[in-house]
C-alpha positions in Angstrom: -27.4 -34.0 52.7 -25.5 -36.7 50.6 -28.8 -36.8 48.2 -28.4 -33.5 47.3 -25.0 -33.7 45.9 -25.4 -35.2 42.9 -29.0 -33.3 42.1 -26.4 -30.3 42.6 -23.7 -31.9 40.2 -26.5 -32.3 37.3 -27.4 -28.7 37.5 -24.4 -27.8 37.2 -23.9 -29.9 34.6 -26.8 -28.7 32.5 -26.2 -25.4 33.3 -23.4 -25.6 31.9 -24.2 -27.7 28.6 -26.8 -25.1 28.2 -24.1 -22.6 28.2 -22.1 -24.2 26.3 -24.0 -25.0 23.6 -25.6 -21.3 23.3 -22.1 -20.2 22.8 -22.1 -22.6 20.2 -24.9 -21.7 18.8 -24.2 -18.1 19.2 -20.4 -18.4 17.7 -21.7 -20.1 14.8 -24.4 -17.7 13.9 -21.7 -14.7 14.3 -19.0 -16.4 12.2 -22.2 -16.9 10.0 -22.4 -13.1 9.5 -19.1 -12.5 9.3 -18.5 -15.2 6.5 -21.3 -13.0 4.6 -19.7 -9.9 5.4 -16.1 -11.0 4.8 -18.1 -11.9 1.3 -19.2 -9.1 0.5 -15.7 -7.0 1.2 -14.0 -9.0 -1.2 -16.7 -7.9 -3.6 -16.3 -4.1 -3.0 -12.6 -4.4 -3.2 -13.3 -6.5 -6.6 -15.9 -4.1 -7.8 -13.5 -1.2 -6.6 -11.0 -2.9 -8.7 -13.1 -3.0 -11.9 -13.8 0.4 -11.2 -10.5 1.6 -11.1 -9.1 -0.1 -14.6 -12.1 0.8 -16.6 -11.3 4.5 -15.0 -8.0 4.1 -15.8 -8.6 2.6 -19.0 -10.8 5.9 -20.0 -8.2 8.5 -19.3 -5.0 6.4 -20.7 -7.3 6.8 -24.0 -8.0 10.2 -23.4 -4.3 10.8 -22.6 -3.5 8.8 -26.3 -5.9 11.1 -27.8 -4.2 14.2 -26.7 -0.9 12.9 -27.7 -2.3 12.0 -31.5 -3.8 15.5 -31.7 -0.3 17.2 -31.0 1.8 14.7 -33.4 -0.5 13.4 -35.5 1.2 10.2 -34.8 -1.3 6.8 -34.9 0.8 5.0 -31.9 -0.5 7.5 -29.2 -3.9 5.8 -29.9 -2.8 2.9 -28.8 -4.3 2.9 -25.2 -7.5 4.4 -26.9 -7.8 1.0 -29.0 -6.5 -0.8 -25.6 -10.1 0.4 -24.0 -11.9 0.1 -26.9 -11.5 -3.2 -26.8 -11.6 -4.4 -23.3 -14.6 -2.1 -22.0 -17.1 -4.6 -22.9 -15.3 -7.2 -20.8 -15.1 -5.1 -17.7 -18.7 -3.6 -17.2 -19.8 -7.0 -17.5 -17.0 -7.7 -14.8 -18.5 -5.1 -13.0 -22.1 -6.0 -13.8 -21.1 -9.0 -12.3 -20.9 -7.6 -9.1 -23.5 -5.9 -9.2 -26.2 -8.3 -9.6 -27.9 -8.0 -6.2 -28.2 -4.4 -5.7 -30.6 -2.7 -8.5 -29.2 0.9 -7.0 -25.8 -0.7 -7.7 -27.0 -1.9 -11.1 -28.3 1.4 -11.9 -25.5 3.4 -11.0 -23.0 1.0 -13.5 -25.4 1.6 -16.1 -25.6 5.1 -15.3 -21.3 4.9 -15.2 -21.6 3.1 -18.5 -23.3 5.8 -19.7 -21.0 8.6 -18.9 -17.5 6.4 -20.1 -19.4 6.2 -23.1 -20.1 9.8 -24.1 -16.3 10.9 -23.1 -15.1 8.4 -25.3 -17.7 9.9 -28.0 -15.6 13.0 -27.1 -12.1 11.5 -27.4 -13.2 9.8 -30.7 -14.6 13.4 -32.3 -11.6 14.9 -31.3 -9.8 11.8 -33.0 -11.7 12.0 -35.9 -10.8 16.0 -36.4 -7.7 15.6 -36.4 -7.4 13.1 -39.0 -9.6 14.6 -41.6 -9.4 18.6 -40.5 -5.8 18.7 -39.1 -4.4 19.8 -35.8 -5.7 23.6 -35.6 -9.5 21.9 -36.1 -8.8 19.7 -32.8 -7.6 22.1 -30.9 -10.1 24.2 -31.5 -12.5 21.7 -30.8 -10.5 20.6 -27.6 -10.7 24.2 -26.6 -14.2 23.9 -25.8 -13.9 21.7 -22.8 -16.6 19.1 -23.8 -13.8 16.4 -23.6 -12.5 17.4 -20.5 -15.8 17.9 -18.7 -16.9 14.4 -19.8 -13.6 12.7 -18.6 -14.2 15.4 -14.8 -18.2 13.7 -14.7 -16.5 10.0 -14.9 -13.7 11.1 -12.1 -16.9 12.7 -9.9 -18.9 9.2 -10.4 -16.0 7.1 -9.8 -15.4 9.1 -6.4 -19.7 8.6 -6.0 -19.5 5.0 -6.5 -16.5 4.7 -4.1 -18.2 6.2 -1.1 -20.9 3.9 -1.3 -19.0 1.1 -1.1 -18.4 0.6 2.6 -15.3 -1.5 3.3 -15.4 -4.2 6.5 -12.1 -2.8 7.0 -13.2 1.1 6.7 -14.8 3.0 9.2 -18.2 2.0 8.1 -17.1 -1.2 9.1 -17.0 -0.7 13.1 -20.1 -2.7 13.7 -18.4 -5.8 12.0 -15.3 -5.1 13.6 -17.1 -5.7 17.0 -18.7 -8.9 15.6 -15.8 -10.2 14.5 -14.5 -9.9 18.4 -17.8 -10.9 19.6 -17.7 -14.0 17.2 -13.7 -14.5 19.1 -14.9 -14.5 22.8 -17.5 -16.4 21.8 -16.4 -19.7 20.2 
C-alpha cells in the first residue's frame, strides 16, 4: 500500500493546481469585466455630469432672459452669454462620451437640437425686448413657445438619464453579484 501514497499525494496535488489555477483564471476574467464595467460607470456619471451643466447652463440663460425682459437691464444676460459661450465645449464633452454608442450619438445630437431651438426662443425674446420694449416680450413670452422649448429639454434630460444604467443603480444588480463573485473568487 506504501506505492499508492504518493500516486495519491500527486492527485491531490493536481487537483488542486487545477483548481487553483481555474480560480485564477476565473478571478482574472471577472475583475476583467468589472474593470470594463467600473469603466463604463465613471462614463455615465461623466456624461450625466455634462448633461447636467449644459442643462443647467440652458435654464440659468433662460432665467437671465426673464430677468432682462422685466428690467431691461443688460447684466441679467449675463448667464445667457455664460452658455453661449461654453455650449460648444460641452456637447463635444459630451460627444466625447458618446463615441461608441450611435443611439447615444443620436440622442446628443437630437439633445443638441432641442438646447438649440430654446435658446432661439430665449434670444427672440431677447431681441423683442431690446428693439420693441417690454409689453412686445411679454406678449411674446405669453405664448409659451419659450417655455415649452426649455419643458422638451427638461423631458430629454430625464430620457437620457434613464438610459443610463449606473453599476451602482438598480440596473446594476448583475455587476453587483460579479463583483462578489470576482471576491470569493481570487
Amino acid at each position: 500500500m506504501q506505492p499508492l501514497r504518493p500516486k495519491l499525494y500527486s492527485a491531490f496535488v493536481a487537483l488542486w493546481l487545477s483548481l487553483s489555477i481555474a480560480s485564477a483564471v476565473i478571478a482574472a476574467l471577472t475583475w476583467s469585466d468589472v474593470a470594463r464595467d467600473v469603466e463604463r460607470a465613471v462614463r455615465t456619471a461623466g456624461f450625466n455630469d455634462t448633461l447636467n451643466r449644459i442643462y443647467a447652463a440652458v435654464v440659468d440663460a433662460e432665467t437671465g432672459q426673464r430677468g432682462f425682459i422685466i428690467t431691461g437691464n443688460d447684466s441679467y444676460l449675463d448667464p445667457y452669454r455664460a452658455a453661449t459661450n461654453t455650449l460648444n465645449a460641452r456637447f463635444a464633452e459630451l460627444s466625447r462620451f458618446a463615441f461608441e454608442n450611435p443611439q447615444l450619438q443620436a440622442d446628443v445630437v437630437n439633445f443638441r437640437v432641442t438646447c438649440e431651438l430654446a435658446l432661439t426662443e430665449i434670444r427672440k425674446l431677447i431681441e423683442l425686448r431690446r428693439q420693441l420694449g417690454f409689453t412686445a416680450a411679454a406678449d411674446e413670452t405669453a405664448t409659451g413657445r419659450a417655455k415649452e422649448a426649455i419643458d422638451r429639454l427638461r423631458q430629454q434630460v430625464t430620457q437620457l438619464r434613464r438610459q443610463r444604467p449606473n453599476l451602482f443603480t438598480n440596473d446594476g444588480e448583475g455587476r453587483r453579484r460579479q463583483v462578489n463573485r470576482a471576491y470569493v473568487t481570487s
